[in-house]
N, C-alpha and C positions, 0 to 999 in steps of 0.2 A: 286701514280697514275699519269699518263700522265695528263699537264695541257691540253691538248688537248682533252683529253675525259671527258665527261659529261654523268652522270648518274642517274636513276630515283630511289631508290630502292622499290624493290618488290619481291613479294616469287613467285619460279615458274620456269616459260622459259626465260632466256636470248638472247636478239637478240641484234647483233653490227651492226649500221645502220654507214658507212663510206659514208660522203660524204664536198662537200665545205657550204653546208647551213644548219645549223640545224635547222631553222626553218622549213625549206621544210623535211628535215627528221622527225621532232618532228612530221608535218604534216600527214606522212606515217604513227604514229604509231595506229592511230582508225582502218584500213583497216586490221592492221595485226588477228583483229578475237580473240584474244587470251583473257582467263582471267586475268590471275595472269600474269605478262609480268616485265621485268626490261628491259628499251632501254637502249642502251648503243650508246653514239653519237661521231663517229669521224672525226675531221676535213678535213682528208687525208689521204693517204693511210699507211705512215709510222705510225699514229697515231693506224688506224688498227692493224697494226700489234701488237704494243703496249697494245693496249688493249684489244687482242685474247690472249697473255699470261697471262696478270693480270686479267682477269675475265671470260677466257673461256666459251664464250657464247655456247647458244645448236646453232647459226646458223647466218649467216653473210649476210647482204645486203648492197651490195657497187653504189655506185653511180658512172658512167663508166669513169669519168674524176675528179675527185678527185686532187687538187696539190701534186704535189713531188713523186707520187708513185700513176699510173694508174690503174684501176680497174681488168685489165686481169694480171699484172704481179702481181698485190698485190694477188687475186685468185690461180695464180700461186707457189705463193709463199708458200700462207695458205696449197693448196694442197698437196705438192712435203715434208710438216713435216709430221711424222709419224704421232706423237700425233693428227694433227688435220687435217690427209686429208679425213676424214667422213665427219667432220663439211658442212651441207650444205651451200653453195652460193651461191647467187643469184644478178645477175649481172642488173641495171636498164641500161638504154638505150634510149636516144630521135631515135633511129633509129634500131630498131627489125630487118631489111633485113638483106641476105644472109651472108656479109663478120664481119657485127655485131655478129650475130648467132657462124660464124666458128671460128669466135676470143675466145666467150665466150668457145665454147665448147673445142678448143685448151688449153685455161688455165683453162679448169677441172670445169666451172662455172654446178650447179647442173641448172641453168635458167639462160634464159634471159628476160627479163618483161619490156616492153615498161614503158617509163617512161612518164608522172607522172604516179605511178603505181594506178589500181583503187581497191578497197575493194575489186570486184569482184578477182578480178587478183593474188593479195599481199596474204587475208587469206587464200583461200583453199590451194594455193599452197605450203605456208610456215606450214600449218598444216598437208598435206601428207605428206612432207620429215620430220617433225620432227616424226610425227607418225613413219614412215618408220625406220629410223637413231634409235629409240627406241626402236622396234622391232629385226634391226639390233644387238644391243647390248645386247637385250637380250636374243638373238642366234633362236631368231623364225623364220627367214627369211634367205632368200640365199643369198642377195645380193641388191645394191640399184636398181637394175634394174628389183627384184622382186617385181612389186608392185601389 
């Protein structure tokens, strides 16, 4: 395993929380809603990617300035693999307006979510696309855009 990634274990949903603070990520994981949950904490973006192979989460939350590897090309990147361009992302951001927005949606982010993200904001959201992404796989749905 990456010395960069940190892990909680648990049975269930896996979520990779990329970002430079884990304590402010640890922070995010009450809001995510979820029971059964394993976080998965990465320092930066190359760590990301690291540990989207070694532990293929159901779904990635990146923090938009991350060192060594920013959050739209790491998004980018996650997307453009075969294997993992389902995977939803979700991109936080101190700045939700327009050119934040077209960034995220340019590198395939499935959100953008004002950062710090609130309960309100973080569980439902990350609970419709996993619902969704589920559905998807299990051929009941047309598409992510069929929600």
């Amino acid at each position: 395993m990456d010395a960069d990634v940190t892990n909680r274990p648990a049975e269930g949903i896996k979520v990779l929380i990329g970002g430079p603070d884990e304590a402010a990520a640890r922070g995010w994981v009450p809001g995510l809603g979820l029971d059964t949950q394993a976080v998965l904490v990465a320092r930066d973006g190359l760590a990301v990617l690291s540990g989207l192979m070694d532990h293929r989460p159901d779904a990635v939350i990146l923090d938009h300035r991350p060192p060594r590897l920013d959050a739209y090309r790491t998004c980018a990147l996650i997307k453009s693999h075969p294997i993992y361009a389902k995977t939803p992302v979700f991109i936080l951001c101190a700045d939700d307006g327009l050119f934040a927005s077209a960034d995220a949606r340019l590198a395939g982010a499935t959100a953008l979510i004002a950062r710090p993200p609130s309960n309100m904001d973080l569980g439902p959201l990350l609970s419709t696309h996993l619902a969704n992404a589920q559905r998807h796989a299990d051929g009941r749905a047309g598409g992510w855009d069929s929600e």
